[in-house]
C-alpha positions in Angstrom: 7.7 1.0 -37.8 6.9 -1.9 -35.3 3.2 -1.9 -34.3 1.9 -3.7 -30.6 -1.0 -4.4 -30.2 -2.8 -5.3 -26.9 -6.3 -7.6 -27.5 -8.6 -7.3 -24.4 -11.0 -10.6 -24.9 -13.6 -12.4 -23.1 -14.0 -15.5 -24.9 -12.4 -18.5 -25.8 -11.7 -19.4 -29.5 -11.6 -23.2 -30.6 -10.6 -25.5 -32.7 -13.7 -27.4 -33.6 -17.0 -25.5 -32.9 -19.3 -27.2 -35.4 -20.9 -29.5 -32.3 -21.5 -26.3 -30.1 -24.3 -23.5 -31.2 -23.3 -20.3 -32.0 -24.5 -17.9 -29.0 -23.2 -14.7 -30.3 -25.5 -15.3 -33.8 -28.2 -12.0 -34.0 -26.4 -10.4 -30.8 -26.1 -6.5 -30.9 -22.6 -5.5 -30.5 -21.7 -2.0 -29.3 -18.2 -0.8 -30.7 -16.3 2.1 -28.4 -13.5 4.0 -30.1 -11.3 5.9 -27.2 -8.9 9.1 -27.8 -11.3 10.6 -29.5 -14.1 8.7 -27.4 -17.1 7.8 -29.8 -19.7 4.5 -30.3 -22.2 2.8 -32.5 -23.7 -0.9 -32.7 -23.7 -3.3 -35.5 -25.2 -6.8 -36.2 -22.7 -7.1 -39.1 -20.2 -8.9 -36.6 -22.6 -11.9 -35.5 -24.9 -12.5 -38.5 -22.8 -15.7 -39.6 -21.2 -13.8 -42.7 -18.1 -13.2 -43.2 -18.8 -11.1 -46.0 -20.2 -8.6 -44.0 -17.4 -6.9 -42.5 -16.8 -3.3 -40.2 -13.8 -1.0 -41.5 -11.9 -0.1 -38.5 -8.9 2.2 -37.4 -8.1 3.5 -34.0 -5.4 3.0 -31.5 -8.2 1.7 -28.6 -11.4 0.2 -29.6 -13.6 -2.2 -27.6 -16.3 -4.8 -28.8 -19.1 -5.6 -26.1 -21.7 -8.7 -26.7 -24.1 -8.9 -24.0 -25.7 -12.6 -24.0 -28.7 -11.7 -21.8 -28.1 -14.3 -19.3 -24.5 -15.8 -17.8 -23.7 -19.1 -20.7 -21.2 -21.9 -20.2 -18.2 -21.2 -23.2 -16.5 -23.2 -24.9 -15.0 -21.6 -27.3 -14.7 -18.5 -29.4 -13.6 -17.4 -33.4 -12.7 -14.0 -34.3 -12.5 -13.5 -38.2 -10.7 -10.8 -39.7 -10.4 -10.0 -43.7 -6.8 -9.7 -45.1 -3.8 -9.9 -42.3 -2.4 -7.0 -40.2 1.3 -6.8 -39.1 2.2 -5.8 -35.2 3.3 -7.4 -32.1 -0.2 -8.3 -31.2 -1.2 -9.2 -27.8 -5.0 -10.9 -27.4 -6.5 -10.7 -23.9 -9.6 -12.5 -22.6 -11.9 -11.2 -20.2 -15.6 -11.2 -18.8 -17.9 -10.3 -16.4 -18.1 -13.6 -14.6 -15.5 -14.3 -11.8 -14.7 -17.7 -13.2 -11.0 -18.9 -13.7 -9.0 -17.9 -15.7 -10.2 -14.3 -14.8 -7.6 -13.1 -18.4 -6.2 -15.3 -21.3 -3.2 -14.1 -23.7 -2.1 -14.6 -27.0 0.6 -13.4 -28.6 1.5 -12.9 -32.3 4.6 -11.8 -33.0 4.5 -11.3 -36.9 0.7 -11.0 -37.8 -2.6 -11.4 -36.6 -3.9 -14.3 -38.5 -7.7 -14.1 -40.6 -9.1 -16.4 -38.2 -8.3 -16.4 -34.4 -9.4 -19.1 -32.2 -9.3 -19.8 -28.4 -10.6 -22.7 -26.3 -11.1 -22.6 -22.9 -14.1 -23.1 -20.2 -15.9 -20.7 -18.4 -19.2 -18.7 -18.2 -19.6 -15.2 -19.1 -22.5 -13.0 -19.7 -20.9 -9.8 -21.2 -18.3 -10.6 -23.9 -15.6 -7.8 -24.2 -13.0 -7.6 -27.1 -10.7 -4.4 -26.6 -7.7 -4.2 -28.6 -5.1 -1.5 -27.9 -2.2 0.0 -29.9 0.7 1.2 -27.9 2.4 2.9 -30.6 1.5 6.5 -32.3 0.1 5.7 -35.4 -3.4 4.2 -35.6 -4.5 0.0 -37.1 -6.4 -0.2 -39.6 -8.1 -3.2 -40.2 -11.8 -4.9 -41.3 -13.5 -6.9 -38.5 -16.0 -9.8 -40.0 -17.5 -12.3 -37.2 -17.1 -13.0 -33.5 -18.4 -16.8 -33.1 -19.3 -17.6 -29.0 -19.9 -21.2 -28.9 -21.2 -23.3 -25.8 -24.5 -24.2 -24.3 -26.9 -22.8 -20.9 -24.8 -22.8 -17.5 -24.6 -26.1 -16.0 -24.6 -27.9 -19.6 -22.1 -29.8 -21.3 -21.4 -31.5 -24.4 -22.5 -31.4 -28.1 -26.4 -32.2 -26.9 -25.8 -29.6 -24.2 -27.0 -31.7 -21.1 -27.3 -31.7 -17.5 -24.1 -31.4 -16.0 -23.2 -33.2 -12.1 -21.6 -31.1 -10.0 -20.5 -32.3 -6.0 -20.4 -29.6 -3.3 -16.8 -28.9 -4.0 -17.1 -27.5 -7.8 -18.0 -24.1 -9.1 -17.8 -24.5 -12.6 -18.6 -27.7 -14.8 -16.3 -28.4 -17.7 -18.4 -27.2 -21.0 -16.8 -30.3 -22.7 -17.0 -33.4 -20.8 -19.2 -32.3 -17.6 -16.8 -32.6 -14.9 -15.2 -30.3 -12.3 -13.4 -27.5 -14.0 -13.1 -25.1 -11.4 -12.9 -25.8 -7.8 -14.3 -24.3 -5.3 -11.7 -21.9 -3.3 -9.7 -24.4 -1.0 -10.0 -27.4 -3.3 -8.2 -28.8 -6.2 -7.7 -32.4 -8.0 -10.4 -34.9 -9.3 -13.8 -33.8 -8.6 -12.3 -30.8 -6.3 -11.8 -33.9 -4.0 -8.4 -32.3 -2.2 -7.5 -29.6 -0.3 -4.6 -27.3 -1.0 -2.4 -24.8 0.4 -1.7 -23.0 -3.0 -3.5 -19.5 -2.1 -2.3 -18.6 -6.2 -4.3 -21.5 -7.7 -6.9 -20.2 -10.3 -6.7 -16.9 -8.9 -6.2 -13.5 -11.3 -2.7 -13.3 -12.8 -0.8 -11.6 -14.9 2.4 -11.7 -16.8 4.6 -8.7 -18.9 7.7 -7.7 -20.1 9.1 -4.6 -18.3 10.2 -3.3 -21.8 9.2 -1.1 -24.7 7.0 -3.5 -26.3 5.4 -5.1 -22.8 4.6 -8.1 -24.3 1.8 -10.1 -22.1 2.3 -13.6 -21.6 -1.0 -16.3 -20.8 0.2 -15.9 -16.9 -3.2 -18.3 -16.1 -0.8 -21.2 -17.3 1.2 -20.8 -14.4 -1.8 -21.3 -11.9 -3.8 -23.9 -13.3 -2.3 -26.7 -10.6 -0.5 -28.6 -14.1 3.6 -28.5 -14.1 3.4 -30.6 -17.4 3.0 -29.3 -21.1 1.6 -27.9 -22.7 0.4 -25.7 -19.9 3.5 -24.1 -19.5 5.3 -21.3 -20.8 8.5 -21.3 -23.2 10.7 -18.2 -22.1 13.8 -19.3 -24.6 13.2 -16.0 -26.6 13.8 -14.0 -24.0 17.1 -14.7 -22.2 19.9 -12.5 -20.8 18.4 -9.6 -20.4 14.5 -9.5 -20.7 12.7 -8.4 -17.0 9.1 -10.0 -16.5 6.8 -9.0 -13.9 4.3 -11.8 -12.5 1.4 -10.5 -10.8 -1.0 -12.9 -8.9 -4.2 -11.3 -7.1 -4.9 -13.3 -3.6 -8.1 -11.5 -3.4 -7.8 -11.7 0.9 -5.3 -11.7 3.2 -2.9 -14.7 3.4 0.0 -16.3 6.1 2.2 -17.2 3.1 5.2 -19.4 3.5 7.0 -19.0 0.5 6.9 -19.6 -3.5 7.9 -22.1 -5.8 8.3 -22.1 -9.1 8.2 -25.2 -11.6 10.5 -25.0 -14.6 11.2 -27.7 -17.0 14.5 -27.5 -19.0 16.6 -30.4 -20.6 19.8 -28.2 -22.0 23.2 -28.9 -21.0 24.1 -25.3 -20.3 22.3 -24.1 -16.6 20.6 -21.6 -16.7 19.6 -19.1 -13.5 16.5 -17.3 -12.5 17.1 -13.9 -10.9 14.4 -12.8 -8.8 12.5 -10.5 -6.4 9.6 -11.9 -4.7 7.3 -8.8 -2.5 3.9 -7.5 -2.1 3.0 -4.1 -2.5 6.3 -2.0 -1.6 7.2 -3.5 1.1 9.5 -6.4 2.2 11.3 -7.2 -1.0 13.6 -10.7 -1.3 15.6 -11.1 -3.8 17.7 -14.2 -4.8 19.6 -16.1 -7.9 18.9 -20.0 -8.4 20.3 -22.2 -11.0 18.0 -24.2 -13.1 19.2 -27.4 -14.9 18.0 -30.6 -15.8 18.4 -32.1 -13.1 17.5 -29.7 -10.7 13.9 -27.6 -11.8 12.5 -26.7 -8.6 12.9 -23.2 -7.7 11.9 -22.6 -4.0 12.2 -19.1 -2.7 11.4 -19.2 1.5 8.7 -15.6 1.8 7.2 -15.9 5.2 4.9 -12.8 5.4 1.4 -11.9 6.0 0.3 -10.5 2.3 -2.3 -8.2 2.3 -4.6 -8.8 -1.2 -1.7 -9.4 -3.7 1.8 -10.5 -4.5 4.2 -10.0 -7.5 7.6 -11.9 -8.5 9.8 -9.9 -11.1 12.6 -12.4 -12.9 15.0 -12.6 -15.6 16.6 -16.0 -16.5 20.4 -15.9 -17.7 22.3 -18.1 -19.7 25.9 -18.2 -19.8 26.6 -20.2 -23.1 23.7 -20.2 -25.1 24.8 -22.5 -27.8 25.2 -25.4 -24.8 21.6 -25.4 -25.0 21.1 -26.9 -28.5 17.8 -24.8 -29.3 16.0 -26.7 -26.1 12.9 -25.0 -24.5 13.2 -23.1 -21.3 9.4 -23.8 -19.8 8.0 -22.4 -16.8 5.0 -24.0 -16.2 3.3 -23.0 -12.4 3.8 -20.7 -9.8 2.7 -22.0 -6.3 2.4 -19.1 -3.6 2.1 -21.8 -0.5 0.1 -20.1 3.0 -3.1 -20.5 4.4 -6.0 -17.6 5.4 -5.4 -15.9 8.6 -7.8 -18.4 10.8 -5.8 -21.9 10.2 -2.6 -22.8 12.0 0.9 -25.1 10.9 2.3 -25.4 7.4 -0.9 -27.4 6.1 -3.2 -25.2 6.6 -5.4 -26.9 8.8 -8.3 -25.3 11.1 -8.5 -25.2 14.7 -10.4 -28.2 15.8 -13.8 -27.8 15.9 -13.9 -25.8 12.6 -14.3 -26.1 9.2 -14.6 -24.3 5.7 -11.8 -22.3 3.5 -11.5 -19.4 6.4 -12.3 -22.2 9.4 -15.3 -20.0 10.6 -17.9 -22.5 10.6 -18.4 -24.9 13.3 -18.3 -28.9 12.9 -22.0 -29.9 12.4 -23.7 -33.3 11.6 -22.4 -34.8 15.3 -18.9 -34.3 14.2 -16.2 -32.6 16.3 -11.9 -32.0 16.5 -9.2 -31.3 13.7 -11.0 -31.1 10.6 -14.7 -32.7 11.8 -13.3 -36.1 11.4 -14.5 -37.3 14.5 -17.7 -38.2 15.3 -20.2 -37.8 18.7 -20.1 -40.6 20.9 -23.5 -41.5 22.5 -24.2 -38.6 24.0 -28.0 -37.6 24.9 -29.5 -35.5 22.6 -27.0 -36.9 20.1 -25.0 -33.6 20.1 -21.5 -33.2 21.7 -19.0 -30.3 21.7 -17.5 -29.2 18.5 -14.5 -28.8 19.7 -14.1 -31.5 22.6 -16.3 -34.1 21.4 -17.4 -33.9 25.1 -21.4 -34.6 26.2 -22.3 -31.5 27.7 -25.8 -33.0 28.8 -24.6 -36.8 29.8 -24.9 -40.2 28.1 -27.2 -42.4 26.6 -27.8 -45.4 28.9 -24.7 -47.7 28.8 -22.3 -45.1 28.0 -19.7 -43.6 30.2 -16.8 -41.0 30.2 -17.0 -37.7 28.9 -17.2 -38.1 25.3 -19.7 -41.5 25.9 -17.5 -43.3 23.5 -16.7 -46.1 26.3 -19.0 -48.8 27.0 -20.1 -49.5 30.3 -17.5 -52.2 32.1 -18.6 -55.8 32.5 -20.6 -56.6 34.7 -22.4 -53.0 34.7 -25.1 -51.4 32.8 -27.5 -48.6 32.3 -28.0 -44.6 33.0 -24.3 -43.7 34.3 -23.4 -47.2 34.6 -24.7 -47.4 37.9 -26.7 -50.6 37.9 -25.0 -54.4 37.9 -25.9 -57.0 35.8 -27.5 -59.8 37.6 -25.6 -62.8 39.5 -28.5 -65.1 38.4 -27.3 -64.5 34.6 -26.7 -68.3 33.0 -22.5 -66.7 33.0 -23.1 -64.6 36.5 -22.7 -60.8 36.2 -22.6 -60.6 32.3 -25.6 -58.7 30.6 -26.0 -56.1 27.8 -24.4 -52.9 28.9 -27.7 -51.1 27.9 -30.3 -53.1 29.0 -29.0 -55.2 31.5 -30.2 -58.2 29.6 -28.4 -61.4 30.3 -26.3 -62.5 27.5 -27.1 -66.1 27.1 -30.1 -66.4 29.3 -31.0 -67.5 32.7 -29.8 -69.7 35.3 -32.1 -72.2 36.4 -34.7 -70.9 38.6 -34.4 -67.1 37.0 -36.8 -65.4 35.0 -37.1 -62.2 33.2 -34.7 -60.2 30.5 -32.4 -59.3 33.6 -33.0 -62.6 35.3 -33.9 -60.6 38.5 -36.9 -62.8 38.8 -37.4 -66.4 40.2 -39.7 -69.2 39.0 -42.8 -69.8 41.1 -42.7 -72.5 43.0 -45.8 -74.1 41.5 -44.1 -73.2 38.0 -41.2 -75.2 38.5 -40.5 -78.8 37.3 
């Protein structure tokens, strides 16, 4: 009889842990056996032997770590003695609300002796739950789980400092830069802006079969349309349905979805799809996908509400054209803005910033996107919105943002007062002060040369 498996994890297994310290070593970990429900706790699983090993059947079981305190993970091992046959499906998961929120891995033949993931994130409360979907019960013997990684904030094999601008959430465990973004931002040092509502948000991908087979959906969301993050969906052409699930997590004008396929066969292939939210407002479409044409655009202008799903098949007519060349999905873009911006990219109305445009333009900035800075206005403050003084301008300063120096030949509060005629070039002064520009003419005295020699001064 075929066995499946589903894995529920929350860490992330790695190919080389040696540099990182093991934070799982001494934890407690509480083991929970469902249908019938019963628990107990064991150190055998992190005591750094795998010698000492837990004999295990059940159809649902779940293994809970709790690290005291949130850590930045870099990487995971799961050691198992002997190998166990099944469609097995590994899932990642934590407490934390880092991206990616779940992780995948798939083993079609066997689940391996040692299991390893690597990926960044912090967690607190590691959960492994693994889940048969067939009637007869796994039996298997559990040795280690390995969490590797350092404090929050840290990175590296020293575990040091990390930098982070404004614009990150999450430092990179290996190399201290950005690895998540901030919500709104994306790119180098979460340095742009985006209008992809489905980046690093909380996916997931499945067969709508017997076997529901999860795929790492969190590949499709990452912002990379290159390998290898990127999906290979050869296996399962002509006739395989998938469901794609992406959690917006608010509400969203959304404008429509693309999807980003990479394929090099000579036979086209075509994506049938249905693009809705909830129950309501399905679309549904056929696109061909070849090598010279990978872009999939489907036009879905609605208001979603929370969360939006995309169920595909991709067809083939002659197979063999292919020659054995990967079909590769590799991101799903869901492209709208939150409820408070305006026009396709997503900007605020002027005079507002932030990801839902509710917070005003500070630091004497005003307009579309607080790129414009307060002219000279008293107080130094001007309308967030206008740029207008609402008080008046500094002295020398005119018209209703006091961005226009006074005209030549005037100066002052308003602009009201005129430069001297006794200026050494008449009537042309600082627009400020008043101070003639040059100097005197002969005879004239002062800053302003408003003031004639005395007569006994005079040569």
């Amino acid at each position: 009889m075929k066995c499946v498996v589903y894995w529920y994890f929350m860490v992330f297994l790695v190919y080389e842990v040696t540099a990182f310290y093991n934070i799982a070593l001494g934890r407690n970990v509480t083991v929970y056996f469902y249908n019938p429900f019963r628990t107990f706790s064991t150190t055998n699983l992190t005591d750094g032997s795998n010698t000492t090993c837990e004999s295990l059947e059940g159809r649902q079981i779940s293994f809970r770590i709790d690290l005291g305190k949130a850590y930045s993970i870099k990487s995971s091992v799961l050691t198992f003695k002997g190998y166990y046959s099944g469609n097995t499906t590994l899932q990642y998961h934590d407490d934390s609300n880092d991206w990616p929120h779940y992780v995948y891995k798939t083993f079609v033949t066997e689940i391996p002796q040692r299991v390893e993931f690597d990926v960044q994130r912090t967690g607190k409360l590691i959960v492994y739950d693994f889940r048969k979907h067939m009637t007869d019960a796994l039996e298997f013997e559990f040795c280690e789980i390995g969490i590797y990684g350092c404090e929050t904030d840290h990175f590296g094999s020293d575990c040091q400092q990390c930098i982070k601008n404004d614009n990150c959430e999450v430092c990179d465990v290996n190399n201290g830069e950005c690895y998540v973004c901030k919500e709104g931002y994306t790119g180098p040092n979460c340095s742009m802006s985006t209008d992809n509502v489905a980046l690093h948000k909380s996916t997931e991908l499945y067969s709508n079969d017997e076997y529901r087979v999860f795929l790492p959906s969190y590949l499709l969301v990452d912002g990379d349309t290159t390998q290898p993050s990127c999906i290979d969906f050869k296996s399962y052409l002509n006739g395989t349905i998938f469901t794609f699930n992406v959690y917006l997590g608010d509400v969203y004008n959304v404008n429509g979805v693309r999807l980003y396929f990479t394929y090099e066969g000579a036979a086209d292939n075509y994506v049938n799809y249905t693009v809705g939210y909830s129950t309501s407002h399905p679309h549904s479409g056929i696109e061909r996908i070849s090598a010279n044409s990978t872009e999939v655009i489907i036009p879905f202008p609605h208001k979603i509400y929370q969360n939006l799903y995309i169920a595909f098949t991709l067809l083939v007519d002659e197979i063999a054209e292919m020659n054995d060349v990967p079909v590769l999905l590799c991101e799903i873009e869901v492209n709208g803005c939150p409820p408070n911006h305006y026009d396709g990219s997503c900007v605020c109305q002027a005079g507002y910033k932030g990801w839902n445009c509710t917070e005003a333009c500070s630091n004497n900035t005003y307009g579309v996107n607080c790129v414009y800075s307060c002219g000279h206005c008293i107080n130094e403050t001007c309308d967030h919105v206008t740029g207008n003084c609402s008080i008046g301008c500094d002295r020398g300063w005119t018209t209703s943002k006091c961005n226009t120096a006074c005209s030549s030949g005037w100066y002052g509060q308003d602009c009201v007062m005129r430069c001297s005629s006794h200026c050494i070039t008449p009537d042309v002064c600082d627009h400020v002060t008043g101070s003639c520009v040059g100097g005197c003419a002969t005879g004239w005295t002062n800053d302003a040369c408003d003031s004639a020699f005395n007569s006994g001064w005079y040569r």
